[in-house]
C-alpha positions in Angstrom: 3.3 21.7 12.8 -0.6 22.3 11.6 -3.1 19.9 13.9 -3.8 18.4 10.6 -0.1 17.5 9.7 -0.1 15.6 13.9 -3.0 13.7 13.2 -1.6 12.3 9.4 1.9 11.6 11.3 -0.1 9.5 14.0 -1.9 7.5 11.2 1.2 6.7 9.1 2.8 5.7 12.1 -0.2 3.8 12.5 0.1 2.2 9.1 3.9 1.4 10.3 2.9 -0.6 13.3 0.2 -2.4 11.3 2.1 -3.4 8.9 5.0 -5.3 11.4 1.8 -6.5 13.6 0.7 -8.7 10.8 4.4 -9.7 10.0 4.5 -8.2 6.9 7.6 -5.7 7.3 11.3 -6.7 5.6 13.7 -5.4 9.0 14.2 -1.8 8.0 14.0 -2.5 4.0 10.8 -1.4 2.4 8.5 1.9 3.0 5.3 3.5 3.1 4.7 7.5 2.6 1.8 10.4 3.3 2.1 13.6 1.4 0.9 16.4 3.7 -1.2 19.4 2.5 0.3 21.9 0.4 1.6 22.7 -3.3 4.9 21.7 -2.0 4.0 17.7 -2.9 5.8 16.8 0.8 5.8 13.9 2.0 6.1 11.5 5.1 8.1 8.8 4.9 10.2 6.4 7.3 13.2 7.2 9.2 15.8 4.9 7.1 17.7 2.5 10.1 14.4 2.2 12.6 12.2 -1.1 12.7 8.6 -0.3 11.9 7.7 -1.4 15.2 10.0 1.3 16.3 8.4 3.9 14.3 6.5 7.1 16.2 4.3 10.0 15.0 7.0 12.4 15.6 10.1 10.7 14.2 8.7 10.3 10.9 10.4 12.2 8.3 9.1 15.1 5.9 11.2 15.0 2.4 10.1 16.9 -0.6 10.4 15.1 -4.4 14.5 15.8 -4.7 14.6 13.7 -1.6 15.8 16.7 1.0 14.1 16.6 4.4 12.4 20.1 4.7 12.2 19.8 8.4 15.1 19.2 11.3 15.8 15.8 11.2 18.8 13.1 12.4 17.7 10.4 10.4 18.5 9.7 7.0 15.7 8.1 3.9 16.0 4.9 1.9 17.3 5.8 -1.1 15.1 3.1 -2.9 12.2 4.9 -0.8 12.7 7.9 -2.4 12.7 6.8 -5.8 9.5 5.1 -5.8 7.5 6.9 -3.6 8.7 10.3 -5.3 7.6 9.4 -8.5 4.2 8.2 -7.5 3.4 11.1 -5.0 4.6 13.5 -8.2 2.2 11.9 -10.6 -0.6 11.0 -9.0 -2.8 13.5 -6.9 -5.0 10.7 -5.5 -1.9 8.6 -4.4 -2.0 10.3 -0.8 -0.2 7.0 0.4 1.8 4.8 -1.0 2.6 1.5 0.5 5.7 -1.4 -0.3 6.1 -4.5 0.7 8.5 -7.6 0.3 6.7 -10.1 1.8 6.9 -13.9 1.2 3.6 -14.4 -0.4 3.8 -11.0 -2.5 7.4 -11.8 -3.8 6.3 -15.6 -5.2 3.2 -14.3 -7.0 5.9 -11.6 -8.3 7.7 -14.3 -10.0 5.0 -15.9 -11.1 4.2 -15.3 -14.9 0.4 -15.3 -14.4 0.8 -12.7 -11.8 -2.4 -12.1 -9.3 -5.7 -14.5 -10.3 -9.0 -14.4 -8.8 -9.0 -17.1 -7.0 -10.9 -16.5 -4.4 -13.4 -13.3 -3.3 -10.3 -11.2 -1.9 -8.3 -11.5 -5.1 -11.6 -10.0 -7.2 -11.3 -6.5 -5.3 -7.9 -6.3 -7.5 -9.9 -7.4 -10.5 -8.7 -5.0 -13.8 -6.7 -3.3 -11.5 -3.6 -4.6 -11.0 -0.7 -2.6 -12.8 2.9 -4.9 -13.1 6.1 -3.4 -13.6 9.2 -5.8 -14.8 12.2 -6.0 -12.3 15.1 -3.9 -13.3 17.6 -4.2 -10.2 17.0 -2.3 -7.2 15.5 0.4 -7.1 17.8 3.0 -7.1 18.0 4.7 -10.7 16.0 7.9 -11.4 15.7 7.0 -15.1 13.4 4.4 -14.0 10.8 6.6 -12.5 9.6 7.5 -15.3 8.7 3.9 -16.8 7.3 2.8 -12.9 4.7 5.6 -13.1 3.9 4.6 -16.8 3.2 1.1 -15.4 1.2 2.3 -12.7 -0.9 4.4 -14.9 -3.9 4.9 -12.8 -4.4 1.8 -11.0 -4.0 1.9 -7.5 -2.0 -1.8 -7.0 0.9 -2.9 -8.9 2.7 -5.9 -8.6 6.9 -5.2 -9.4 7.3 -8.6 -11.3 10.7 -10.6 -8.7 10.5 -7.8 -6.5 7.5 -7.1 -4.0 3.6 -5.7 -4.0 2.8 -1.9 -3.9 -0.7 -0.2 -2.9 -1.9 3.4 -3.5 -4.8 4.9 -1.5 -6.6 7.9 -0.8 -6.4 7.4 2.6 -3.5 5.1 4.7 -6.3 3.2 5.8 -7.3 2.8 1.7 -3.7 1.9 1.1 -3.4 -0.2 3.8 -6.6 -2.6 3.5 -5.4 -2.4 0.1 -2.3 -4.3 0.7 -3.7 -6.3 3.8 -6.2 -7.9 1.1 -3.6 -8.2 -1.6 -1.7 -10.0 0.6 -3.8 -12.3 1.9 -5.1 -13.3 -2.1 -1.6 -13.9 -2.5 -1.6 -16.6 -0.3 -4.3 -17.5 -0.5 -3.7 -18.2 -4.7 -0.4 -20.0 -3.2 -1.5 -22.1 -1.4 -4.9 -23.1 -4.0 -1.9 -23.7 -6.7 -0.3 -26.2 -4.4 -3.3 -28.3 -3.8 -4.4 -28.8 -7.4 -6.5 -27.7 -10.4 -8.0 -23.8 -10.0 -11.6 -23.1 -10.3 -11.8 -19.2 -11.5 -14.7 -17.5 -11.8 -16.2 -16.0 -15.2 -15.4 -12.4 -16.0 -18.5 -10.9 -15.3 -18.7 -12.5 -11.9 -14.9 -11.3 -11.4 -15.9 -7.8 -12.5 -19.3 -7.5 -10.8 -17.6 -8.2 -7.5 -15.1 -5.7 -7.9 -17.6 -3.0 -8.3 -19.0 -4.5 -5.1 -15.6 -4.0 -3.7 -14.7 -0.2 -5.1 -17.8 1.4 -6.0 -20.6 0.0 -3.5 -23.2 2.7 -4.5 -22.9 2.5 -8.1 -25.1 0.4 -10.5 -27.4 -1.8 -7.6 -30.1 -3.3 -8.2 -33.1 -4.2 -6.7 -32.9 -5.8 -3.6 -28.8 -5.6 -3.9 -27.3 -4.2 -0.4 -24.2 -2.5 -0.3 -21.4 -1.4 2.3 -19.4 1.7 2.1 -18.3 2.1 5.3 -16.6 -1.3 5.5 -12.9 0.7 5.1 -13.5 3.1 7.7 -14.6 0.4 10.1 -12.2 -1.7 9.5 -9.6 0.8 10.2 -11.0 2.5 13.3 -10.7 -1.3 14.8 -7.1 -1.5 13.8 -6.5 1.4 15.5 -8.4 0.7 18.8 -6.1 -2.8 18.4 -3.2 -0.7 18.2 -4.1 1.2 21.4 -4.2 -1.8 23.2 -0.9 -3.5 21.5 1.4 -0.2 20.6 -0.1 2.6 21.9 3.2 4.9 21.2 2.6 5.0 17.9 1.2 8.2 18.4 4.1 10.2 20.6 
């Protein structure tokens, strides 16, 4: 196992014990995946049966995109797993990690018909790029692979319409803000639709703050500042967090 291989283990499992820290695992039902260098388009995914907060560096599973672990393992993959995160990690180069979730928040905004709104500043990072793809049982049939990627198309969040929320990311700590944000403009756009009339922003507002958001560099203008190291910050303090709460991530 290369040094670089160890070190993407330690941050998907990383990304695992986030991602029950902040409550927003479903037991041992939904997944996250890292493909790992090489033409081979492996990838890291979750040993199917362990909670995430039981998840390790080393326990981690490498399958290829038939599903087949290519290294010794005693663990078995989520069959659901597979069929997502296959297709994506075949189709898209820049989807280095792909991250699922069924939480509460994520699943009502999934049945709602007017799907994510930009209802408050976290919501317009997802501004014109939200992908949705309708609900067609669980996810289990290879046939639909085909019409999930089409969805996706290149946007790196899609909302599966009665089902959950699903980020994309260069990086697990791009994928992960990713859905830690989409999660929290979920409820936050609950909880605004419970208290009364919404206030949403004009497009151009909506669009020029997702540019703030995605492309900090591009298009400023005098006297506009910027921040594009916000993600790696943010996720080197997660990580000095997880040293303190769960440092065995790593082992």
């Amino acid at each position: 196992m290369t040094l670089t291989e160890q070190t993407l283990r330690q941050e998907l499992a990383a990304c695992y014990r986030l991602v029950a820290h902040f409550r927003m695992s479903d037991l041992i039902f939904t997944h996250i995946s890292l493909r790992v260098p090489g033409p081979e388009h492996h990838f890291l995914i979750n040993p199917y049966g362990l909670l995430f907060d039981e998840i390790t560096a080393s326990n981690l599973v490498k399958i290829d995109l038939h599903g087949q672990p290519v290294a010794p393992t005693t663990h078995p993959v989520n069959p659901a797993g597979f069929v997502i995160h296959s297709a994506i990690h075949a189709a898209r180069e820049d989807a280095h990690c792909v991250l699922h979730t069924h939480t509460r928040a994520g699943c009502a905004v999934a049945a709602l018909a007017c799907g994510l709104l930009p209802v408050n500043q976290m919501s317009m990072e997802f501004h014109g790029k939200v992908a949705y793809h309708d609900y067609e049982g669980i996810a289990l049939d290879l046939d639909e692979q085909q019409r999930l990627v089409a969805d996706l198309g290149d946007r790196p969040v899609m909302i599966l319409r009665n089902h959950g929320l699903l980020t994309t990311g260069r990086s697990v700590a791009e994928a992960f803000l990713r859905m830690y944000y989409l999660e929290k403009a979920c409820e936050i756009q609950l909880a605004a639709q419970s208290a009364g009339q919404l206030i949403l922003p004009p497009a151009a507002v909506c669009e020029r703050t997702e540019r703030q958001f995605n492309a900090p560099m591009q298009g400023l203008k005098q006297g506009e500042l910027s921040d594009p190291d916000a993600v790696a910050l943010a996720w080197g303090a997660l990580l000095r967090m997880l040293e303190r709460v769960a440092p065995g991530y790593r082992d």
